[in-house]
N, C-alpha and C positions, 0 to 999 in steps of 0.2 A: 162679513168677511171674517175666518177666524185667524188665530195668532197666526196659523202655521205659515197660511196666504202672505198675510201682512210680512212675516219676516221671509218668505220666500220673494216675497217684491224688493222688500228690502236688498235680502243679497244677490239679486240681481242689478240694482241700483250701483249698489257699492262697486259689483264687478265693469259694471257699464264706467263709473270714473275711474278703477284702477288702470282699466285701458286706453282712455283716453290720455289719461295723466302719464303712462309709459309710452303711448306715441309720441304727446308732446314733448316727454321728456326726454327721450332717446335722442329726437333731433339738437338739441340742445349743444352736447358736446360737438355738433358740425358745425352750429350755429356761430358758437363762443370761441372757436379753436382758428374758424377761419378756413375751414376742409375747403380744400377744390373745388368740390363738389357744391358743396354750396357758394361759393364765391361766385360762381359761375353762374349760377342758377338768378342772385339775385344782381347779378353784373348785366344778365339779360333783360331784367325788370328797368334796370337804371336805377337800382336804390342801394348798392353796396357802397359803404360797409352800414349803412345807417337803417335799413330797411332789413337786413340781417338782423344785425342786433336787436334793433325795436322790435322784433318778430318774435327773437327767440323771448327778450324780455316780456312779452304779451303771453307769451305759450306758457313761461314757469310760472307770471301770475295767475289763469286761466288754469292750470295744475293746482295750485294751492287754493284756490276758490271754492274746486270742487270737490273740496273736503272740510272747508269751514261751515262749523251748523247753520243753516238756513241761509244761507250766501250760495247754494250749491249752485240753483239757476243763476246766477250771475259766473259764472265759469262755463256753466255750458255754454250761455249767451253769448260772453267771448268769445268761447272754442267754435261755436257756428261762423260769427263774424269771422274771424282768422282763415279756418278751413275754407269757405266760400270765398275769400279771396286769395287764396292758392289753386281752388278749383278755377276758377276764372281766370288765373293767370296761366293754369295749363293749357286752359283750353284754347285761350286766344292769344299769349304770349310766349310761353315756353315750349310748347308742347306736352303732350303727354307724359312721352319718352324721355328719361333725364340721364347722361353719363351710360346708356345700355342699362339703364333699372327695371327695363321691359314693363314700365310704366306701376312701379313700386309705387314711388311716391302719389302719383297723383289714386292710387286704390287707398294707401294710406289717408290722406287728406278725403276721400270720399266715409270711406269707414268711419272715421275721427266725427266727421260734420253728423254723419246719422245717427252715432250713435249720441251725441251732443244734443239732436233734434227729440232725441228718445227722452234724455235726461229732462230737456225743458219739457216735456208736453208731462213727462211724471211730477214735475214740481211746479205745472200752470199755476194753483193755486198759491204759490207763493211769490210767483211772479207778478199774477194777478192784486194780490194787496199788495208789492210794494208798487205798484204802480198807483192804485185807488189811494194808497198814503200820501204820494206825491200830490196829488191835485189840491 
């Protein structure tokens, strides 16, 4: 492979977390402020105000993860975990549709998780040692 590949992989990596990390982060101020919008969303789960919070706080550490060196898979990790259970709860507890979002969020939350599935499957190998470390 030459440099060029290498950093062409590269910056696509990088752009793969700056989007996840601006989805996750965007939601945050709805999260933290207590919006309607989402009061309602997790009022329907039955976990508000504490399934809010703990949400948003998973999503900004899950953001910062995936930009500390060699911790990146462990952000994606998260951001899969998190996203597949707001897909899950679209699917079989909220709906898709959220407030007339014409089903925003749950494309968001679809987007977030693959592109999170991307980031793990490029850093298997380093998921792969800290795991072989663990035993």
């Amino acid at each position: 492979m030459s440099a060029f590949d290498l950093s062409k992989k590269n910056l696509i990596l990088i752009c793969l977390r700056i989007l996840v990390a601006l989805i996750f982060l965007q939601t945050l101020f709805f999260k933290f402020t207590g919006a309607p919008e989402s009061v309602a969303i997790f009022s329907k789960l039955n976990a508000e105000p504490w399934g809010r919070i703990g949400t948003g706080v998973l999503e900004l550490f899950a953001s910062v993860l995936l930009f500390v060196p060699g911790f990146g898979w462990s952000g994606a990790l998260l951001g899969v975990g998190l996203m597949s259970g707001a897909i899950l709860s679209h699917l079989f507890v909220i709906g898709i549709e959220q407030e007339n979002d014409g089903g925003f969020l749950f494309f968001l939350a679809l987007t977030s998780a693959f592109f999170c599935l991307l980031l793990l499957w490029a850093e298997r190998n380093r998921l792969t040692e800290f795991v072989r470390k663990r035993k």
